[in-house]
N, CA, C and O atoms as a Tinker XYZ file with bonds, in Angstrom:
   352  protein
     1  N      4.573000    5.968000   46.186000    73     2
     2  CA     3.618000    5.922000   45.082000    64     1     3
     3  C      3.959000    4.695000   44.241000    63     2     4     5
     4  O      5.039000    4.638000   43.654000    81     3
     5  N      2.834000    3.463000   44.153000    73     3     6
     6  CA     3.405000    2.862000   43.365000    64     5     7
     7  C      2.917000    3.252000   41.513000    63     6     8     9
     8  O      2.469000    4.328000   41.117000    81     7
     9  N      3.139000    2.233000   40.823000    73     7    10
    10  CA     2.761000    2.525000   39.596000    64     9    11
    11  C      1.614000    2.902000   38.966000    63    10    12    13
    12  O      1.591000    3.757000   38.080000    81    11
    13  N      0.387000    2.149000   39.487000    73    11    14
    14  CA    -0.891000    1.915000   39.537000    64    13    15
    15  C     -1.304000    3.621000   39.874000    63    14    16    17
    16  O     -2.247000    4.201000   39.334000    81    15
    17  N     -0.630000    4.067000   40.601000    73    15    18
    18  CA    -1.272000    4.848000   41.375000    64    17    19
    19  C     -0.647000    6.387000   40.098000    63    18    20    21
    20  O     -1.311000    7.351000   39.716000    81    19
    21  N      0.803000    6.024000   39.765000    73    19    22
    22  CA     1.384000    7.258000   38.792000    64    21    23
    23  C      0.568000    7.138000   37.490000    63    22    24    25
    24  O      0.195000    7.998000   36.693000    81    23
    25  N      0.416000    5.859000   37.524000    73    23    26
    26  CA    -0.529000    5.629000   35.706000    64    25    27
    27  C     -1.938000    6.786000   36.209000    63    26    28    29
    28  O     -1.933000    7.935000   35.766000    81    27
    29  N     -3.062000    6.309000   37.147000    73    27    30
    30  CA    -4.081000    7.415000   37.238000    64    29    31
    31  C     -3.364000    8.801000   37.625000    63    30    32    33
    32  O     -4.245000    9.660000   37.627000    81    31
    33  N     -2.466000    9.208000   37.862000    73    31    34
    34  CA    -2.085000   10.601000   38.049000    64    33    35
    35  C     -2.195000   11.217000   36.543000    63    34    36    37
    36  O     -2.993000   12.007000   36.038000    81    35
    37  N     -0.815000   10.374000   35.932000    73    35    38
    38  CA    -0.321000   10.444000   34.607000    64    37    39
    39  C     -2.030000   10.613000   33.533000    63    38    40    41
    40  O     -2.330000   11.548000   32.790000    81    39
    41  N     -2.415000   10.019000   33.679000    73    39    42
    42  CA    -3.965000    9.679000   32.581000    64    41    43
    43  C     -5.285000   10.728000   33.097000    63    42    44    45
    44  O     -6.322000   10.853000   32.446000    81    43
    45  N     -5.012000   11.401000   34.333000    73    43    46
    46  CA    -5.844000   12.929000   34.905000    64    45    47
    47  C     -5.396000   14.051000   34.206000    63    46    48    49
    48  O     -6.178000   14.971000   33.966000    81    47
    49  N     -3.934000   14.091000   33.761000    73    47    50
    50  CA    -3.481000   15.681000   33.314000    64    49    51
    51  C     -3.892000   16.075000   32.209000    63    50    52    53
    52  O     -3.696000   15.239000   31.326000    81    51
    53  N     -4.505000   17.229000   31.791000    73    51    54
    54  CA    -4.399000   17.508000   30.783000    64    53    55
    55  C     -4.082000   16.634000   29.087000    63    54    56    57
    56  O     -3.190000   15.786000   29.106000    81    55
    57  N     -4.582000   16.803000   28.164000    73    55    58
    58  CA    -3.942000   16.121000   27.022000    64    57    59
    59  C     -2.461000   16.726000   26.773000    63    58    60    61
    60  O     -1.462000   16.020000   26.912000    81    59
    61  N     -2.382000   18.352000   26.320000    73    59    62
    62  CA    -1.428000   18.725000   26.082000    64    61    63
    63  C      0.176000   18.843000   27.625000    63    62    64    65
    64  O      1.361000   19.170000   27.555000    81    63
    65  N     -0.453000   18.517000   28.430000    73    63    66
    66  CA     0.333000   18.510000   29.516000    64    65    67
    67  C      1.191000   16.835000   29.313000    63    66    68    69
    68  O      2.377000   16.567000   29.503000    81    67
    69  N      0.263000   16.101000   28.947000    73    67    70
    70  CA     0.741000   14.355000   29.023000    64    69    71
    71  C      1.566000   14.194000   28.098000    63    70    72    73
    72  O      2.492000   13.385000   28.140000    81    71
    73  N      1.210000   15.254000   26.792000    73    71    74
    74  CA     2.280000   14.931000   25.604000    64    73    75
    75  C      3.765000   15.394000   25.878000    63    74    76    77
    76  O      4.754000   14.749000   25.529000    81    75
    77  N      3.790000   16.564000   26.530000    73    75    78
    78  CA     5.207000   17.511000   27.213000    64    77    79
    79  C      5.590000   16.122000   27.959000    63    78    80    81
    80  O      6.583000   15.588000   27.464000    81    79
    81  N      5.047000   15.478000   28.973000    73    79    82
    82  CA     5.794000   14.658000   29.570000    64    81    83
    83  C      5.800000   13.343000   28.808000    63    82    84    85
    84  O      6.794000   12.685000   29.115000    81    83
    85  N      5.401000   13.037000   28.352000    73    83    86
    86  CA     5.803000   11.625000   27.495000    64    85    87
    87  C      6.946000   11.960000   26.428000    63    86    88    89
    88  O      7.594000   11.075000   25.870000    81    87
    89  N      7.118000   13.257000   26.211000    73    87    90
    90  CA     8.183000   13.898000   25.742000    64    89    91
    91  C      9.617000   13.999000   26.518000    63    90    92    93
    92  O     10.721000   13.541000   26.222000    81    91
    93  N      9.245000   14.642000   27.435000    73    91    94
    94  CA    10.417000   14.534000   28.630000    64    93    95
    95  C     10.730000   13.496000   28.872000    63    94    96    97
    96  O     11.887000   13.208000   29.179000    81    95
    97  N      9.851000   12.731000   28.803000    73    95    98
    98  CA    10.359000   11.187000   29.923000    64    97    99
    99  C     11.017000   10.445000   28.820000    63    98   100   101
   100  O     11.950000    9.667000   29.024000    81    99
   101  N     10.326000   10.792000   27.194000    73    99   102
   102  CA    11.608000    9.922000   26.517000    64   101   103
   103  C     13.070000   10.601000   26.106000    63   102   104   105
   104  O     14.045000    9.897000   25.846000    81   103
   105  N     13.102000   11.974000   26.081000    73   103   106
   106  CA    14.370000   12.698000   26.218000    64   105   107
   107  C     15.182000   12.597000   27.175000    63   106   108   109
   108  O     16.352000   12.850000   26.891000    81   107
   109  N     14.765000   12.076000   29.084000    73   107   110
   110  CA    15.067000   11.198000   30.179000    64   109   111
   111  C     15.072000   10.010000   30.538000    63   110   112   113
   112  O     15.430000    9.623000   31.651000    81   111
   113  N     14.674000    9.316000   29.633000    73   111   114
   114  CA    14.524000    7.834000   29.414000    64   113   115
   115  C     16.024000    7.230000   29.849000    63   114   116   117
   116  O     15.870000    6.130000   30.379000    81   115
   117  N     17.584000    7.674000   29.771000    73   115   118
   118  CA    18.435000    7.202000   30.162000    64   117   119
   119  C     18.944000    7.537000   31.653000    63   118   120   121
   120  O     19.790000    6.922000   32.302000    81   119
   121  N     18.184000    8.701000   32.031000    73   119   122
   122  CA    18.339000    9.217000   33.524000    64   121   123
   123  C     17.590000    8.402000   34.379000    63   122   124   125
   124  O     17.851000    8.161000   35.557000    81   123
   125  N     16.485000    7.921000   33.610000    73   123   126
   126  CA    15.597000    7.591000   34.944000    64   125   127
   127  C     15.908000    5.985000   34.911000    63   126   128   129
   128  O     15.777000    5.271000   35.905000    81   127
   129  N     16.293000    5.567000   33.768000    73   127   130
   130  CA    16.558000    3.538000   33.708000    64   129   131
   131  C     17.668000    3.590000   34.153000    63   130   132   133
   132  O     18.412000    4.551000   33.955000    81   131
   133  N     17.993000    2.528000   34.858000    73   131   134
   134  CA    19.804000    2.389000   35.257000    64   133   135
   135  C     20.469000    2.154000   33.567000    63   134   136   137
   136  O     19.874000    1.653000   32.613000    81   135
   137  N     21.676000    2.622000   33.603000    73   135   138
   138  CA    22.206000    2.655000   32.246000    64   137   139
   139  C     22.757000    1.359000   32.276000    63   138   140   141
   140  O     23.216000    1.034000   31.181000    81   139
   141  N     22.872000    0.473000   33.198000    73   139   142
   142  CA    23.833000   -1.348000   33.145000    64   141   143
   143  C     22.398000   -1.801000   32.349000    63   142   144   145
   144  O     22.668000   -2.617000   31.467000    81   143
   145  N     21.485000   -1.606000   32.396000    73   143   146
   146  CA    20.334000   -2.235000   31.148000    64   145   147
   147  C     19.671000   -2.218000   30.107000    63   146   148   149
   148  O     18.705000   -2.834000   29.655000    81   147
   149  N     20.782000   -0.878000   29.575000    73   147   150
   150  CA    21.027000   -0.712000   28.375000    64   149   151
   151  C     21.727000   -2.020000   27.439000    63   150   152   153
   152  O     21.515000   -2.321000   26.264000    81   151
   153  N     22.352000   -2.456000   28.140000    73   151   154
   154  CA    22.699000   -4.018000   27.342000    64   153   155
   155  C     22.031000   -5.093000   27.227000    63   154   156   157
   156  O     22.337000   -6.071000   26.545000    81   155
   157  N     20.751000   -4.897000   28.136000    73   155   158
   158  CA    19.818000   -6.483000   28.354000    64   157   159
   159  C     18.874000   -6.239000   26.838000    63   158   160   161
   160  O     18.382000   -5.171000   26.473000    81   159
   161  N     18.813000   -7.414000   26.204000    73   159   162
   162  CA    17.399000   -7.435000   25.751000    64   161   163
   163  C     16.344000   -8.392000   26.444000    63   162   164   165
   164  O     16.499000   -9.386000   27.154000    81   163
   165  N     14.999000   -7.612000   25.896000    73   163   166
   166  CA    13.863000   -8.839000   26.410000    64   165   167
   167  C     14.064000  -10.010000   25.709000    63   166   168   169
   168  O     14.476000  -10.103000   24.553000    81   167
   169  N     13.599000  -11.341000   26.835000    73   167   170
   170  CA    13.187000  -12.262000   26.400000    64   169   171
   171  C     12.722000  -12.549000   25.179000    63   170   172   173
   172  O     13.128000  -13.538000   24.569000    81   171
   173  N     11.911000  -11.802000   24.735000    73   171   174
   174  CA    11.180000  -11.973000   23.758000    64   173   175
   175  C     11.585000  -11.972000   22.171000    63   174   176   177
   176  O     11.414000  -12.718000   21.207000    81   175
   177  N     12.318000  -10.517000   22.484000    73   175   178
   178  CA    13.675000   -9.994000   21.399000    64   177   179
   179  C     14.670000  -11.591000   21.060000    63   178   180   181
   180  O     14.878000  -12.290000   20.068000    81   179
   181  N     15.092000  -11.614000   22.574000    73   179   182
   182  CA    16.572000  -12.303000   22.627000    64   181   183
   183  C     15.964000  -14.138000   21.671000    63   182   184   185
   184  O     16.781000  -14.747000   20.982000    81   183
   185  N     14.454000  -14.688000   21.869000    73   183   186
   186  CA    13.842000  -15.509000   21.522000    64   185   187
   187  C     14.073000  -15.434000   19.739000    63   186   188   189
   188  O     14.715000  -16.161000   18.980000    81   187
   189  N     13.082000  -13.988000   19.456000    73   187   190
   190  CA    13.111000  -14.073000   17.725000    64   189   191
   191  C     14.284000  -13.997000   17.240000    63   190   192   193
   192  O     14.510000  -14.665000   16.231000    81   191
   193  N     15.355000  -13.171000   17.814000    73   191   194
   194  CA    16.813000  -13.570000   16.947000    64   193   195
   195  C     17.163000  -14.853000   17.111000    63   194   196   197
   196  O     17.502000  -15.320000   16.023000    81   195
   197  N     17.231000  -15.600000   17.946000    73   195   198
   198  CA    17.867000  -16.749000   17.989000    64   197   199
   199  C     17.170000  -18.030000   17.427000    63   198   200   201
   200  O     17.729000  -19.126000   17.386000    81   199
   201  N     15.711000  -17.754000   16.935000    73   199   202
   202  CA    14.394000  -17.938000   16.100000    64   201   203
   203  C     15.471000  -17.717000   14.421000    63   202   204   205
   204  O     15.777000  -18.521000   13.540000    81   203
   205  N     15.661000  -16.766000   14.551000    73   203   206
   206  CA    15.819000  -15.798000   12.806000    64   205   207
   207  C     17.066000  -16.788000   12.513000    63   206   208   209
   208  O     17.096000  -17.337000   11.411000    81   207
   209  N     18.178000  -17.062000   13.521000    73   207   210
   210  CA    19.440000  -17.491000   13.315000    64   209   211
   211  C     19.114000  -18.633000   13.043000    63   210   212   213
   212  O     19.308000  -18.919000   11.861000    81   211
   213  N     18.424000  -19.914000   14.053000    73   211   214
   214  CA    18.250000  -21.185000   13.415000    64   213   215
   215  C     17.184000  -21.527000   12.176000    63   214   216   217
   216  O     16.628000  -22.555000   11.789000    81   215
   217  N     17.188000  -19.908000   11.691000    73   215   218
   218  CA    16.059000  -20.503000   10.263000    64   217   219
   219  C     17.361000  -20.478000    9.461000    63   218   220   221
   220  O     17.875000  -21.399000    8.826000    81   219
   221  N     17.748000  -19.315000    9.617000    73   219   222
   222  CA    18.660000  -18.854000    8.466000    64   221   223
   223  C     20.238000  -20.397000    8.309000    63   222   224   225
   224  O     20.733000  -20.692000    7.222000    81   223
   225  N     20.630000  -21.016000    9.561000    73   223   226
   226  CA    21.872000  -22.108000    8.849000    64   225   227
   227  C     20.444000  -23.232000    9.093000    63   226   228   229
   228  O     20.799000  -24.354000    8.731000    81   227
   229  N     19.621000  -23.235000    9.371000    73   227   230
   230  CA    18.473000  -24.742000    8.664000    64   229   231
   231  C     17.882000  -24.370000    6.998000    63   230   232   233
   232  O     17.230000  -25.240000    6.419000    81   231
   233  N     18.196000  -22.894000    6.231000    73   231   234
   234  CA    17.887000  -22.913000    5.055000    64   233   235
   235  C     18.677000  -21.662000    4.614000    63   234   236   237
   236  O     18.124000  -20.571000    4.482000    81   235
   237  N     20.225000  -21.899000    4.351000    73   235   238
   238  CA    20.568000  -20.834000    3.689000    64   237   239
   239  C     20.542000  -20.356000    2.730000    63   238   240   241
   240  O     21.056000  -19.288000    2.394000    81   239
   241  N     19.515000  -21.580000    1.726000    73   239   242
   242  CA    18.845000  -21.335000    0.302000    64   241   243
   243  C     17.930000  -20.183000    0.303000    63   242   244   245
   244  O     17.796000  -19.548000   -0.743000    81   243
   245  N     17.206000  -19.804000    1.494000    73   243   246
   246  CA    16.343000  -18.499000    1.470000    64   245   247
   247  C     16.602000  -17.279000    1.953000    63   246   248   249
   248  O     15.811000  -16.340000    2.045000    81   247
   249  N     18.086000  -17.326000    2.356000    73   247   250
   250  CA    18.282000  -16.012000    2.637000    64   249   251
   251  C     19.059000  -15.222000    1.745000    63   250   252   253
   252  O     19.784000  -15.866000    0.986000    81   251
   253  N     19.083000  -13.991000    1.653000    73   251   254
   254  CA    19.245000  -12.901000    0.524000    64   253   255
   255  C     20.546000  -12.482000    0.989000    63   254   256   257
   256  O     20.808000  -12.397000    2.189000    81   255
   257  N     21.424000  -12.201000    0.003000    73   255   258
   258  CA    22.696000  -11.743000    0.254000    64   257   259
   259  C     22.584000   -9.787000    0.448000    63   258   260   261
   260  O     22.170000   -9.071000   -0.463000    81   259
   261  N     23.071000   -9.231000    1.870000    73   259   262
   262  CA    23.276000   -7.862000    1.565000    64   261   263
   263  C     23.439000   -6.847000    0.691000    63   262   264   265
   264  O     22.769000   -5.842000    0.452000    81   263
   265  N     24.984000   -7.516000    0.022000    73   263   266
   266  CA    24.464000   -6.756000   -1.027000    64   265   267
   267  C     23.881000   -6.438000   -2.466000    63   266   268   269
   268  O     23.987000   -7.287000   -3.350000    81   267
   269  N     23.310000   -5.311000   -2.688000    73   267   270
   270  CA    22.274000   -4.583000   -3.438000    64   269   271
   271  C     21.037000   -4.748000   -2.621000    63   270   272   273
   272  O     19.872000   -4.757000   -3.019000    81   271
   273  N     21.527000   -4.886000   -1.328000    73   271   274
   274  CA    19.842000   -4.688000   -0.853000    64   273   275
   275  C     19.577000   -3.306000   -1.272000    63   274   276   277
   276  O     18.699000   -3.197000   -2.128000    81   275
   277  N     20.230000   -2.045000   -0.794000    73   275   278
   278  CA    19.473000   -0.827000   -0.952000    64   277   279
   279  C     18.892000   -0.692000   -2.052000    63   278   280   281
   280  O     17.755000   -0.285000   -2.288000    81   279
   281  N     20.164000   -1.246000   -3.129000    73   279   282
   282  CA    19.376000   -0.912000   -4.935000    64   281   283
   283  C     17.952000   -1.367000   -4.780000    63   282   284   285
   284  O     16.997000   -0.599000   -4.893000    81   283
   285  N     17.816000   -3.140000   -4.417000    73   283   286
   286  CA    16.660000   -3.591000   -4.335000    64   285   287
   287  C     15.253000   -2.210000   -3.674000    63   286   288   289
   288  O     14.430000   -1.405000   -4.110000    81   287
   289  N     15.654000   -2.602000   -2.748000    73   287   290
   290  CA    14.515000   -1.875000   -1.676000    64   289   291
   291  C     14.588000   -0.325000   -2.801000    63   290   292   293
   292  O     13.628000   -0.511000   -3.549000    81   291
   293  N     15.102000    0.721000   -3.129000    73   291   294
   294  CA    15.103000    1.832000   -3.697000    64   293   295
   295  C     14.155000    1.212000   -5.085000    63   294   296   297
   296  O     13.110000    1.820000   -5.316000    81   295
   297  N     14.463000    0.195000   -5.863000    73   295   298
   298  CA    13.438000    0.241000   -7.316000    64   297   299
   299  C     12.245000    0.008000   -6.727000    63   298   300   301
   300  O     11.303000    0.608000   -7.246000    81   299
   301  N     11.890000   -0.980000   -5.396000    73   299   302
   302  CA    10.760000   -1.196000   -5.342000    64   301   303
   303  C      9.959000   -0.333000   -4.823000    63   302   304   305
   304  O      8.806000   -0.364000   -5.251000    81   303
   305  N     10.274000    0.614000   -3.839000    73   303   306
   306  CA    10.026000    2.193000   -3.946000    64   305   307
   307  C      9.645000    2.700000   -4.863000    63   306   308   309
   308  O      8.556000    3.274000   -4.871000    81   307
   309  N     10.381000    2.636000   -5.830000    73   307   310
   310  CA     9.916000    3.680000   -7.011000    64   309   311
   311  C      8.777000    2.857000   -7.156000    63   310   312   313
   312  O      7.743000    3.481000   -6.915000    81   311
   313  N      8.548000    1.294000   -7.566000    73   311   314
   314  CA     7.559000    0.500000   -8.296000    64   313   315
   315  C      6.398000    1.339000   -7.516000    63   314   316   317
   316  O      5.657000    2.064000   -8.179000    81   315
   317  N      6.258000    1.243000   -6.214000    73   315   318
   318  CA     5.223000    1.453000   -5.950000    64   317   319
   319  C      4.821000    2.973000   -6.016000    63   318   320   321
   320  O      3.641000    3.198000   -6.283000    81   319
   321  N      5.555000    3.908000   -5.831000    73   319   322
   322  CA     5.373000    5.239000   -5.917000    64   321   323
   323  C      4.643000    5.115000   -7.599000    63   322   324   325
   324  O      3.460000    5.444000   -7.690000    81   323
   325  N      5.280000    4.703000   -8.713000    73   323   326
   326  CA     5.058000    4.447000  -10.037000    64   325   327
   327  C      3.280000    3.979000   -9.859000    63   326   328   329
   328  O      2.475000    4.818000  -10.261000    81   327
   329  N      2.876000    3.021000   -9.427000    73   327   330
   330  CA     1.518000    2.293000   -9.139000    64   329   331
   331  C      0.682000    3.360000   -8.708000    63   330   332   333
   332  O     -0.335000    3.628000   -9.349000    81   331
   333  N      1.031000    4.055000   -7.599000    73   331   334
   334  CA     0.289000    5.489000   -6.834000    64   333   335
   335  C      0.016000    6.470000   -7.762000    63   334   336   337
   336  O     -1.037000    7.106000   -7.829000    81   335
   337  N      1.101000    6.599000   -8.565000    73   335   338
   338  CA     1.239000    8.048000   -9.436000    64   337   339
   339  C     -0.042000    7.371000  -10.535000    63   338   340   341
   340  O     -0.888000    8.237000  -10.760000    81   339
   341  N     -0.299000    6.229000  -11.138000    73   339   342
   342  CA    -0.857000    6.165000  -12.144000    64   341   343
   343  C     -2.598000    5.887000  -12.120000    63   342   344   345
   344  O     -3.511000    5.931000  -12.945000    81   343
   345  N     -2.414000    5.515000  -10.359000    73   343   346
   346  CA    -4.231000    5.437000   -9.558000    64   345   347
   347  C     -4.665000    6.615000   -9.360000    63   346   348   349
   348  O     -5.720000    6.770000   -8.744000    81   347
   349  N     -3.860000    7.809000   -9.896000    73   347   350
   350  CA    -4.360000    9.256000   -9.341000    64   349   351
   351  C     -5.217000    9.685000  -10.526000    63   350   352
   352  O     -5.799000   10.769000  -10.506000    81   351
């Protein structure tokens, strides 16, 4: 069976039958991939970090120091929860 052929199997069953297995298959997701490619990333991934890295030493004027990130990110949370609460 190739793929082509499991995708129309997979996309015939039932709705509630497809969700159980898209369930299973990600609770098996390490049984069924070989586990040695658990270390690869995609291309694509491996591209934007190494993208993110030559922004960050070509302008270390724009990058934000760790810490108080959470403080940060937590007030601006509230800001906006604050904005929501007062459009009601």
């Amino acid at each position: 069976m190739n793929l082509e052929q499991l995708e129309q199997d997979v996309l015939k069953l039932p709705r509630e039958t497809r969700r159980e297995f898209a369930r299973w298959f990600y609770e098996h997701e390490n049984e069924i991939l070989d586990p040695q490619d658990d270390d690869e990333i995609s291309p694509a991934v491996r591209a934007e970090i190494l993208r993110r890295r030559d922004e960050a030493l070509a302008h270390p004027e724009q990058m934000e120091p760790w810490d108080g990130t959470m403080e940060r990110v937590k007030k601006r949370l509230d800001e906006v929860r604050r904005q929501k609460a007062a459009t009601r």
